[in-house]
C-alpha positions as CSV (number, residue, x, y, z in Angstrom):
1,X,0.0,0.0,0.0
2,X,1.4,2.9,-1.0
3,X,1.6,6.1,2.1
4,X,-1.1,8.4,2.2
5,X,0.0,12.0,2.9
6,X,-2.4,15.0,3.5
7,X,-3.4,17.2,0.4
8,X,-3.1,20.8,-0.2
9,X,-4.7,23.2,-2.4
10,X,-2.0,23.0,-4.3
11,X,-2.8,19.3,-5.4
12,X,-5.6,20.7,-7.0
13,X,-5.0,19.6,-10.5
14,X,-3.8,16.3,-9.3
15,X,-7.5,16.1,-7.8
16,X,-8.8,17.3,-11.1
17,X,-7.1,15.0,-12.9
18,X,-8.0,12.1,-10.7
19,X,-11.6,13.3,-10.6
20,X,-11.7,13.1,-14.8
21,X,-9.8,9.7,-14.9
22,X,-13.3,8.8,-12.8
23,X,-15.7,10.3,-15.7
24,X,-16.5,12.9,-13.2
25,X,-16.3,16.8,-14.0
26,X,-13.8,18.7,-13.3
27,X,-15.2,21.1,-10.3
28,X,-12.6,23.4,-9.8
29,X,-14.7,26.0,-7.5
30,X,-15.9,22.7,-5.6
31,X,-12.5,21.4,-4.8
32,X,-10.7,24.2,-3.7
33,X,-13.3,25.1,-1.1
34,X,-12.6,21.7,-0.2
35,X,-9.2,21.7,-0.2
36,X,-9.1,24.6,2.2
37,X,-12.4,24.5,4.2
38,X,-11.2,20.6,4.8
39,X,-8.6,18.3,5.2
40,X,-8.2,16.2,2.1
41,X,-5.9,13.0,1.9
42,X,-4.3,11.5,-0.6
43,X,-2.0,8.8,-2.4
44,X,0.3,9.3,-4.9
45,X,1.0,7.1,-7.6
46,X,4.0,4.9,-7.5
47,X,7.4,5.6,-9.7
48,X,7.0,4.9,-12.9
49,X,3.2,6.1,-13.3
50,X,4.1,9.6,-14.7
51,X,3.1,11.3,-11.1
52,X,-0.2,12.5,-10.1
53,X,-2.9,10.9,-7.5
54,X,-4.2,7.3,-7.5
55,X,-7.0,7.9,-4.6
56,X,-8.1,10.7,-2.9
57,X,-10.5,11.6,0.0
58,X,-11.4,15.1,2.3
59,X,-12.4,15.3,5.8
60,X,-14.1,18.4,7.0
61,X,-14.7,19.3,10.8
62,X,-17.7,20.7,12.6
63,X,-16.5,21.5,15.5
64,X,-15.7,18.4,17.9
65,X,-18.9,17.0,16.9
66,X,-18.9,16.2,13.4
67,X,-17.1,15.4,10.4
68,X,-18.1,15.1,6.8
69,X,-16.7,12.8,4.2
70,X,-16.3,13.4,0.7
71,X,-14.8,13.3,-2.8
72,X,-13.9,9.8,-2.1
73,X,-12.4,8.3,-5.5
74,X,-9.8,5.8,-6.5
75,X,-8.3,5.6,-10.2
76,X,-10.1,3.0,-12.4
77,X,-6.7,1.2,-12.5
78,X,-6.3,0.8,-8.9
79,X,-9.9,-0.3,-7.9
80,X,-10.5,-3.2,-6.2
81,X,-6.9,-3.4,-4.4
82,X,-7.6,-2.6,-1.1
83,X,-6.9,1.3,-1.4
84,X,-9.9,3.2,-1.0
85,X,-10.7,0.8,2.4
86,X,-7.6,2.1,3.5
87,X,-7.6,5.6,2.7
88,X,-11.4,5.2,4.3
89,X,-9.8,3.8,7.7
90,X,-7.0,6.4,7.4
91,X,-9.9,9.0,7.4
92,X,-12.1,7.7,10.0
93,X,-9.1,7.6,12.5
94,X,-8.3,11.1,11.6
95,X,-12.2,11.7,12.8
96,X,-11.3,10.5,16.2
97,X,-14.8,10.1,18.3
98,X,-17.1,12.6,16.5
99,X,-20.2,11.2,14.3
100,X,-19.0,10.8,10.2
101,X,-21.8,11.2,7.8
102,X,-21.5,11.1,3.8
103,X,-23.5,10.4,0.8
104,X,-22.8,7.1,-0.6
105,X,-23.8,5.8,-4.5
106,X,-24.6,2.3,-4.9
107,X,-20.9,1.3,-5.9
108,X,-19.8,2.9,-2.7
109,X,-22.0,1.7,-0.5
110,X,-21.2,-1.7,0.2
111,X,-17.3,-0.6,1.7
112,X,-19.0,2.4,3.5
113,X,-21.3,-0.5,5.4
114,X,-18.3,-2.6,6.0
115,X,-16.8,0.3,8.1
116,X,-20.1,0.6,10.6
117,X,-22.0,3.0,8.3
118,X,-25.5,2.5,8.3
119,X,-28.4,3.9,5.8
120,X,-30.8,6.8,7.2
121,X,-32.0,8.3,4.1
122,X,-31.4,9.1,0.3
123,X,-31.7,12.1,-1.7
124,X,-32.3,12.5,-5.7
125,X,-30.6,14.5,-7.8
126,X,-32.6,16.7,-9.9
127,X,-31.2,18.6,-12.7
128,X,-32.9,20.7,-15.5
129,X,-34.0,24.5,-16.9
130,X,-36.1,26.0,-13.7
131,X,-38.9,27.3,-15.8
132,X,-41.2,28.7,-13.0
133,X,-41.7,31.7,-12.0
134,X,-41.6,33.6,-8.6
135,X,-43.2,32.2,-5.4
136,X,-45.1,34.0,-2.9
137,X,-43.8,32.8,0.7
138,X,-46.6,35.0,1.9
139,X,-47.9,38.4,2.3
140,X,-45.2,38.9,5.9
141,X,-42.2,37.4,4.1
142,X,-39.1,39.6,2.8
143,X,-36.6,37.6,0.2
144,X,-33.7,39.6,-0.7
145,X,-29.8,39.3,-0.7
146,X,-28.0,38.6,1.9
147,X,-25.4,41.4,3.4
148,X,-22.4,41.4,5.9
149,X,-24.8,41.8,8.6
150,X,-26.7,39.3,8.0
151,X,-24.0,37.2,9.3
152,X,-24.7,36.9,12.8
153,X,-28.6,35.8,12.5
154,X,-27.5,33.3,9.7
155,X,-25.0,31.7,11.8
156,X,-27.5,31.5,15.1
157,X,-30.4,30.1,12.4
158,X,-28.4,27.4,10.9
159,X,-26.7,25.8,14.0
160,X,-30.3,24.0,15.5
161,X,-30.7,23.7,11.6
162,X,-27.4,21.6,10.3
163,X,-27.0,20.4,14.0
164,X,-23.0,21.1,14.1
165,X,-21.3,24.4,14.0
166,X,-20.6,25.2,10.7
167,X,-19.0,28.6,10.9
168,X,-16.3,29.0,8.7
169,X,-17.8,27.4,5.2
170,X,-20.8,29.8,6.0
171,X,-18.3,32.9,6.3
172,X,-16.7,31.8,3.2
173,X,-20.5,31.6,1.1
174,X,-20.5,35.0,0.1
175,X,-17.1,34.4,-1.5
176,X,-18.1,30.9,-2.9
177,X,-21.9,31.8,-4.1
178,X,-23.0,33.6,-7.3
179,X,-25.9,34.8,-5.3
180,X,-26.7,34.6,-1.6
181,X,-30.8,35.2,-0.3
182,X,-32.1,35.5,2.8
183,X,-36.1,35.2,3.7
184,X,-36.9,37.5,6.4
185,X,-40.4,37.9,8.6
186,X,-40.8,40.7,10.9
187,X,-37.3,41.4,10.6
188,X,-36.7,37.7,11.7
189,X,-34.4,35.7,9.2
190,X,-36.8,32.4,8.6
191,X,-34.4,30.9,5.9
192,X,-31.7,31.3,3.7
193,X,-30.1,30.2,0.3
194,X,-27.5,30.3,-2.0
195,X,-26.3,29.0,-5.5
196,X,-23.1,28.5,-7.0
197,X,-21.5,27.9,-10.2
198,X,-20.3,24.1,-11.2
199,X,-19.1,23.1,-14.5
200,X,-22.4,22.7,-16.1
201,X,-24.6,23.4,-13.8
202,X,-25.7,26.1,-11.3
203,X,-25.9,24.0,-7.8
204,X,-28.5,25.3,-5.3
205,X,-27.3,24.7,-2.1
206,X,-27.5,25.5,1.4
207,X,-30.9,25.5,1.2
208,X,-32.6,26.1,5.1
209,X,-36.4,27.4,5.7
210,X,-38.8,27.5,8.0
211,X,-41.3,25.6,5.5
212,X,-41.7,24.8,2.0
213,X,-43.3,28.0,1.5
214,X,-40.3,29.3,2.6
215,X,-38.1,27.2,0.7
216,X,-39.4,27.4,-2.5
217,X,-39.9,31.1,-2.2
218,X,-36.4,31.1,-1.8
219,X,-35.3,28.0,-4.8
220,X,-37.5,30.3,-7.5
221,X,-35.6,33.4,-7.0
222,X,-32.5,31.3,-7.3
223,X,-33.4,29.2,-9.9
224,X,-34.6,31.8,-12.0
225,X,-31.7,34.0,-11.9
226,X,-29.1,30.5,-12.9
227,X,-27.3,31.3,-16.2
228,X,-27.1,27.2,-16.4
229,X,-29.2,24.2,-15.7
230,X,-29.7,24.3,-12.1
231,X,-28.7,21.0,-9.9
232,X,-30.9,20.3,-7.0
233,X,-30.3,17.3,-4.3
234,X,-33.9,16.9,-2.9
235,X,-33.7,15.1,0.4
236,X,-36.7,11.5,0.4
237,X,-37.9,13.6,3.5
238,X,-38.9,16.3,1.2
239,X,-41.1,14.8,-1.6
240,X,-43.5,17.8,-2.4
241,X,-40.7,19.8,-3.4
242,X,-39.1,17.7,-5.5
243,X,-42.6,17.2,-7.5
244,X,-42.9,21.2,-7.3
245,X,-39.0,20.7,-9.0
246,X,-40.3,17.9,-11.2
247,X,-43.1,19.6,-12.7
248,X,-40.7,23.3,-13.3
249,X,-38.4,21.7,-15.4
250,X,-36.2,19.2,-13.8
251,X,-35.8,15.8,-14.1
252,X,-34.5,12.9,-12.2
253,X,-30.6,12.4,-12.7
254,X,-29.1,9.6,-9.9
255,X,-29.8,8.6,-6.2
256,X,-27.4,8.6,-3.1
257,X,-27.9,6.9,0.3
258,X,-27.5,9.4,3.3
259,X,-25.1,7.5,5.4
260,X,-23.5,8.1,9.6
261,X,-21.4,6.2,11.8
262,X,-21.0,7.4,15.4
263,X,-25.0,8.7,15.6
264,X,-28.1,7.6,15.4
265,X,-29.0,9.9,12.7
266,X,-28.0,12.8,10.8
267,X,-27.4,15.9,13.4
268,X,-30.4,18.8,13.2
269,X,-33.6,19.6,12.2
270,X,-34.3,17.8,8.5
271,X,-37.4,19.5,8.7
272,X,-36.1,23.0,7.9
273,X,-32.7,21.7,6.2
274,X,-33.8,21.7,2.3
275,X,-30.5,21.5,0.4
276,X,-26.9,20.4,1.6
277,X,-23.4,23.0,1.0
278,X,-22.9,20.1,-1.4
279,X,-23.2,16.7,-1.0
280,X,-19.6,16.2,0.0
281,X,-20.2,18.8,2.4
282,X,-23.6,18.1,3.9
């Protein structure tokens, strides 16, 4: 087994690279968020190979509470020789005693269940032209952009929300997001969204409300604005707003299992928790 060393930002095309020998895009704004916001791990190929990364894998921290896995991927020519279940044990130790969740497709799913992760729900990835309109949250609800000082009420709403601190990827949204909303009601923030660009799609994501109402309030003004085909990862404890998605324009593009180890369940409120960061992110 070859070591496995930390990764910077400064692997980033390596990442790239390994991502597209994978047939996935190459998510450039994704990664380096990652890459900084996180701790990624790595393994690089042996002598011989012409350099570069053979597996890969980023831990972020919430706190002392949490920690998200993600962007877990080992080169077609390596699969199936025992790296990824090490680079996976490599990770979880570097976890210590918090509770891991990650998003799991069916290919990974069977290793992910070998190391004491257990199923607790799915999402389905819906992509497409939004082709609705605006949405009325109601007659008391203010939906505009998000500013600097919005800061401080975003942070205390999405705590109970996510269920783990999540301060510094929040303080790096405005950076990261092409547009940033917040729903307000009597000067009360009840919600908030953003949506960034990927390669060929415009993800929406974090999405937190108070309701649906809220929510989709929120998705329209986002979805409308998109200069691409919007992504959307609707959460099986949501189904009325992935019809609403359904019938404006999206369709159905792949399934994940919502997987933890170390917790019963996923941490917050799924109630008002619409959208993940992204889905290596939570």
């Amino acid at each position: 087994m070859p070591p496995i060393r930390r990764l910077t930002v400064h692997d980033l095309p390596a990442c790239l690279d390994l991502a597209g020998d994978r047939g996935w895009s190459r998510e450039a704004h994704k990664w380096r968020l990652l890459l900084t916001a996180g701790q990624g791990y790595g393994v690089d190929a042996p002598p011989g190979e012409g350099g570069g990364l053979i597996a890969s894998v980023v831990v972020t921290a919430y706190a002392d509470t949490h920690r998200g896995i993600g962007m877990m991927l080992v080169a077609e020519r390596w699969q199936r020789q025992g790296i990824g279940r090490a680079l996976m044990r490599h990770a979880l130790a570097e976890c210590g005693t918090a509770a891991v969740f990650l998003s799991a497709t069916d290919n990974g799913r069977p290793l992910y269940e070998q190391l004491g992760f257990k199923a607790v729900g799915a999402f389905t990835t819906l992509t497409g032209r939004f082709t609705g309109g605006p949405e009325d949250a109601g007659p008391t609800v203010t939906v505009r952009p998000a500013t600097a000082g919005d800061l401080p009420a975003l942070l205390s709403y999405d705590r109970p929300v996510f269920g783990a601190d999540r301060t510094e990827l929040l303080a790096r949204l405005p950076s990261f997001a092409d547009r940033f909303l917040v729903a307000e009601r009597a000067g009360r923030l009840i919600g908030y969204g953003a949506s960034w660009p990927n390669v060929t799609t415009t993800v929406i994501g974090p999405l937190l409300a108070d309701d649906e109402a809220t929510a989709r309030a929120l998705l329209a003004r986002l979805g409308a604005a998109a200069p691409l085909p919007i992504r959307f990862d609707a959460d099986d404890r949501h189904p009325d707003l992935a019809a609403w998605l359904r019938k404006r324009g999206l369709a159905d593009r792949s399934r994940c299992a919502l997987m933890v180890t170390g917790s019963p369940d996923l941490p917050g409120d799924i109630t008002r928790r619409f959208a993940p960061y992204s889905v290596a992110l939570g």
